[in-house]
N, C-alpha and C positions, 0 to 999 in steps of 0.2 A: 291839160285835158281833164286832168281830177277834177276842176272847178267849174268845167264843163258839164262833165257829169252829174256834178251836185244842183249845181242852179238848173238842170234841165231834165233833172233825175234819168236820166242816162243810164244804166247798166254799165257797170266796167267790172276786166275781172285783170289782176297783176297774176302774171304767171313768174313763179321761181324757176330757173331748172337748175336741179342738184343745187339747193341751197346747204345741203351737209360741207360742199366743196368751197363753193362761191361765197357763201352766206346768204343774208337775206337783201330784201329791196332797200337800194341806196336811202342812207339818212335823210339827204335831200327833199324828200317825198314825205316826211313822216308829217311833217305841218298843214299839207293837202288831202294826208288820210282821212277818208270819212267813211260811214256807217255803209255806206251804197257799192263800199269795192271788198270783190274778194277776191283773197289770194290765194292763188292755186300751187301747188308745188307740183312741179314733175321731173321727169327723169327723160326726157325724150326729146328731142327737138322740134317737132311738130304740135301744138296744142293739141292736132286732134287726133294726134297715135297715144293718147290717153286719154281710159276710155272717162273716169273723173270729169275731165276737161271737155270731151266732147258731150257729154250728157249737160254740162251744166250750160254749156253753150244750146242745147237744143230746147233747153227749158226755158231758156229767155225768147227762144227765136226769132234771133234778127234777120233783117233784112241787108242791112248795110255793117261790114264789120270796119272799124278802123283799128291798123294794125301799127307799131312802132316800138321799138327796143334795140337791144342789142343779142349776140350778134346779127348784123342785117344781111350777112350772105348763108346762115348757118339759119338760128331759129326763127327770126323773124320768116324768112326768103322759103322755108317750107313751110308753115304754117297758113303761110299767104299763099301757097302755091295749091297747098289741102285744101284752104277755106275757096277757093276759085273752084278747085273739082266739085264741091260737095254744093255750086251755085250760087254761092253767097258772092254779094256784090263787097268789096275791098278797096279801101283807100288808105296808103300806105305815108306817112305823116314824115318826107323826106327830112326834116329837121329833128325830127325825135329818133330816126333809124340810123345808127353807125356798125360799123365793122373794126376791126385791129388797124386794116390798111383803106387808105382811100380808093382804091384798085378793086377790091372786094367788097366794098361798100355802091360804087359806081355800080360793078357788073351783078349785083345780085339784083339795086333799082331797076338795070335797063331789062333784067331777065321779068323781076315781076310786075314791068311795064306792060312787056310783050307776051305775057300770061292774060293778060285783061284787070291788070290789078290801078286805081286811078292814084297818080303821083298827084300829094298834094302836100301843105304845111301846116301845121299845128293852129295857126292864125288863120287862115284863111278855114279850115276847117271849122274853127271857133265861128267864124262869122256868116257860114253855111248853114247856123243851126238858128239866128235871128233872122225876121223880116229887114229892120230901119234901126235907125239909134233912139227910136221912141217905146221901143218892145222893153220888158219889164225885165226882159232876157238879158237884152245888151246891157240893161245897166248892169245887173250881178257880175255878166262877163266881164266889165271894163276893169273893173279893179287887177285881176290876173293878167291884162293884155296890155295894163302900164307898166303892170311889174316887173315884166317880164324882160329880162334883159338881151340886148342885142349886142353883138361884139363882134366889131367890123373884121376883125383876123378871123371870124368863121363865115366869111361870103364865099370862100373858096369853093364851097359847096354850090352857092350859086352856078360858079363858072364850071364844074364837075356836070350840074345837071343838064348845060346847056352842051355842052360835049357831047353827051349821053343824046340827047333828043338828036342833035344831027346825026349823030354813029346811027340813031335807029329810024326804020317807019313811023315810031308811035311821036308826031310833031307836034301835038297838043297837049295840056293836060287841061 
């Protein structure tokens, strides 16, 4: 999603919490860093019970927020539950949100399904934001959407989501 951001100049903002404790944002990430993300530290679980974080969210003012990290039943699962209250439309990127256990990872998705929040993937997300594969768009994205690697021992999560939709009303995403 960084290189989503960049080729479509996007707004994104990384939030730390208590990076004194955890440290900072995964190495991982550091080669997708670019000028267009900031990184916020807070102390709170919710993005927006800091008031930092809620100001710089109100300055961009979006309409649509996409949300994903860890934990997905703790900070991810209030901040999506905040940004719902305060109107903001929410898509929640099931393949970028985990938890400790699969258990609390399933029941935070199906709680901020049933919030109004929209379950969806990092790829199909990606491809929400071009018309065709002839957009100037698709081509910057394509190189991130080869690279990207897929590893069939994480489908599990597949069969977790489809659990989840029948346990609830919400049958679509």
């Amino acid at each position: 999603m960084m290189n989503v951001s960049k080729a479509l100049g996007i707004p994104m903002m990384i939030t730390e919490y208590a990076k004194k404790n955890f440290g900072p944002t995964a190495n991982e990430f550091a080669e997708d860093m670019h000028e267009g993300i900031q990184i916020l530290q807070k102390d709170k679980f919710s993005v927006l019970m800091e008031n930092h974080i809620k100001e710089a969210v109100e300055k961009i003012n979006p309409k649509q927020v996409i949300a994903y990290g860890l934990e997905g039943h703790v900070c991810v699962q209030q901040s999506v539950l905040d940004l719902l209250d305060q109107g903001y439309e929410v898509h929640v990127l099931t393949d970028g949100t985990s938890s400790r256990t699969k258990l609390d990872r399933a029941t935070a998705l199906h709680r901020m399904a049933k919030a109004g929040a929209h379950l969806t993937t990092a790829e199909a997300c990606m491809f929400d934001y071009v018309p065709d594969a002839s957009s100037p768009e698709f081509k910057e994205m394509l190189a991130p959407i080869k690279k990207r690697k897929v590893f069939p021992e994480k489908f599990g999560h597949l069969f977790q989501l489809k659990q989840l939709l029948e346990l609830s009303e919400y049958k679509s995403l």
